[in-house]
C-alpha positions in Angstrom: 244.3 210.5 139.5 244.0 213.5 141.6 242.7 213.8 144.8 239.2 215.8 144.1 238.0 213.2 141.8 237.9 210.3 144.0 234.6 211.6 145.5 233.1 211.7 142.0 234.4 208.4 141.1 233.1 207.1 144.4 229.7 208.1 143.4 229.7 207.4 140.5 230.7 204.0 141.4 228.1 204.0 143.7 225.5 204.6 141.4 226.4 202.1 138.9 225.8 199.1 141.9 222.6 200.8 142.5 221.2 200.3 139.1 223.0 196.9 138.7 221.4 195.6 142.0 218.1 197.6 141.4 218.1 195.9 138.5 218.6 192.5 139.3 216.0 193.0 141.7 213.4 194.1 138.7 214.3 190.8 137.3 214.0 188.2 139.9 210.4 189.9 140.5 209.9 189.6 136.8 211.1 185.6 136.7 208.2 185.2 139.1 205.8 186.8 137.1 206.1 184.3 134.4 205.6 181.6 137.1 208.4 179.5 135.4 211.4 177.6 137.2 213.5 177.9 134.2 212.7 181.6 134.2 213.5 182.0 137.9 216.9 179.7 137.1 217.3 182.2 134.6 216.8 185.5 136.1 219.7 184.0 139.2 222.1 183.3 136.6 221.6 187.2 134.9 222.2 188.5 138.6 225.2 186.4 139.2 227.0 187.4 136.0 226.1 191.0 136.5 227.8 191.2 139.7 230.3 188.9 139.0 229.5 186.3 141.9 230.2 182.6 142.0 226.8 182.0 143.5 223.2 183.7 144.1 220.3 182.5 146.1 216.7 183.7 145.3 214.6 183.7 148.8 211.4 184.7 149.5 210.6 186.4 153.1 208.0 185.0 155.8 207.1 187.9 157.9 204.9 185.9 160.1 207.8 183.6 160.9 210.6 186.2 160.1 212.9 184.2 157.8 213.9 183.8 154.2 213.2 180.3 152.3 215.3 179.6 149.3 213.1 179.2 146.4 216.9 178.8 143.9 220.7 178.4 144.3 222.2 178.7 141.6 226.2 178.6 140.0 229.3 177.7 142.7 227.1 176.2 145.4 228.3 175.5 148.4 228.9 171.7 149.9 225.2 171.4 151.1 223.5 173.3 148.7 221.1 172.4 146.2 219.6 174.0 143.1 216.2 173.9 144.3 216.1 173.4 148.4 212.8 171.9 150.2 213.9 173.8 153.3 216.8 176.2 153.3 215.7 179.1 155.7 217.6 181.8 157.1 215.7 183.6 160.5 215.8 187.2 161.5 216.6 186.0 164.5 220.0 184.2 163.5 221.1 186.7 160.7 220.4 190.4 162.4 220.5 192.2 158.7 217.6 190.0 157.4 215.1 192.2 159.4 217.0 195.5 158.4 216.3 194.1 155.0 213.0 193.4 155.6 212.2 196.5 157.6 214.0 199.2 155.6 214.1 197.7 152.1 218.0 197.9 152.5 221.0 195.8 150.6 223.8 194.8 153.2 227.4 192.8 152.7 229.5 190.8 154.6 233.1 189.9 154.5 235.7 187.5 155.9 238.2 189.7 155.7 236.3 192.8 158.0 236.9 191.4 161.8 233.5 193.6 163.0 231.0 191.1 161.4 228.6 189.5 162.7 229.5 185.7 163.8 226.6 183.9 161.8 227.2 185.4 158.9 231.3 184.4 159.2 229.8 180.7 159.9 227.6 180.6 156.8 230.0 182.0 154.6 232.9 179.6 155.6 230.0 176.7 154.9 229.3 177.9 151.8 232.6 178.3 151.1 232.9 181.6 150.2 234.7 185.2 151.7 232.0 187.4 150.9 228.1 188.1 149.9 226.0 190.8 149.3 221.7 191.2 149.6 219.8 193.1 148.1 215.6 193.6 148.9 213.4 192.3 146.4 210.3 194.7 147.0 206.8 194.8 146.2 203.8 197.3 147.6 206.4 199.3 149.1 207.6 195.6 151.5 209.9 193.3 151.4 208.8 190.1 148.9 212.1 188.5 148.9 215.9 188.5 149.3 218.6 188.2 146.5 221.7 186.8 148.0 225.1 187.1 146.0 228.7 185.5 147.0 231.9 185.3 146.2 235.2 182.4 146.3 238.1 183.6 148.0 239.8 184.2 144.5 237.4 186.5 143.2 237.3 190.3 144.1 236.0 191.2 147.8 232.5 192.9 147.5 233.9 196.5 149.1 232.3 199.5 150.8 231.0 201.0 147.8 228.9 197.8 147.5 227.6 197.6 150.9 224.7 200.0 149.3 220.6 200.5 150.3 219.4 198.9 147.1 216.1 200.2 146.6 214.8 199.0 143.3 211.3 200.0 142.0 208.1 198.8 143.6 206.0 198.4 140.9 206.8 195.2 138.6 205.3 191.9 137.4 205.0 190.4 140.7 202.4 192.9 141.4 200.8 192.0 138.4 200.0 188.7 139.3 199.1 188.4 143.3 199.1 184.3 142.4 202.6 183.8 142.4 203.3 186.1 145.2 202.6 183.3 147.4 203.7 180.7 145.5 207.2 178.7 145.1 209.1 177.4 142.1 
């Protein structure tokens, strides 16, 4: 490979995670819409296998509170998770990128492996027993609905830089379609 394709590559590269996590987005909102627990089960388990991850959480944002609930776990769960928690948060306060999420509709990633990471997320990944996670927004009305939260076992592939991407999946989709389940849980 020569030199002056990398760039393209890299884009191109970059695109492709886009559209996979933009997608994956589309289709946790979409789960919701049908207001079925096997479809939400079933919209996790599409994510992980897209991206290749041993585990993915679906979470649903509290502004007032600023924190993420887990509304699903699902595939390699970690030693205290569960498939459906009662009360599995995450705060703003604890995990800095949550409000970037929330704020800017971004995706973020962490790794073991990169010494300049922030210390709670090196603590929850080592008690999930993972090495490395990516989030992507899940979006509706133009603000944050939800977070979709991907990991990784210390024998698969790291999540990289070209991963580490601002996911910004449309807007418009069947959450918005049905204001019910907006507020409601699995």
């Amino acid at each position: 490979m020569t030199v002056g394709h990398e760039p393209r590559l890299e884009s191109a590269r970059r695109e492709n995670v886009a559209t996979r996590l933009g997608a994956l987005a589309e289709i946790a909102r979409a789960a919701w819409a049908g207001s079925e627990a096997d479809l939400l089960r079933q919209a996790a388990g599409s994510a992980r296998e897209a991206l290749g991850a041993a585990s993915v959480s679906i979470s649903r944002w509290d502004a007032e509170l600023g924190q993420v609930r887990v509304l699903l776990n699902d595939g390699q769960l970690g030693p205290h998770e569960v498939p459906e928690p009662m009360d599995e948060v995450y705060t703003a306060e604890t995990y800095v990128h949550l409000q970037v999420l929330a704020d800017q509709l971004t995706g973020w990633a962490s790794n073991i492996d990169h010494g300049d990471q922030d210390e709670a997320d090196i603590k929850l990944l080592h008690a999930l027993d993972k090495h490395c996670s990516v989030g992507a927004p899940i979006p509706m009305d133009g603000r944050i609905w939800g977070e979709l939260f991907l990991s990784r076992t210390a024998d698969q592939p790291r999540f990289d830089a070209l991963d580490e991407i601002e996911a910004r999946p449309p807007d418009q989709g069947a959450i918005a379609e049905h204001p019910e389940v907006a507020d409601s849980r699995v």
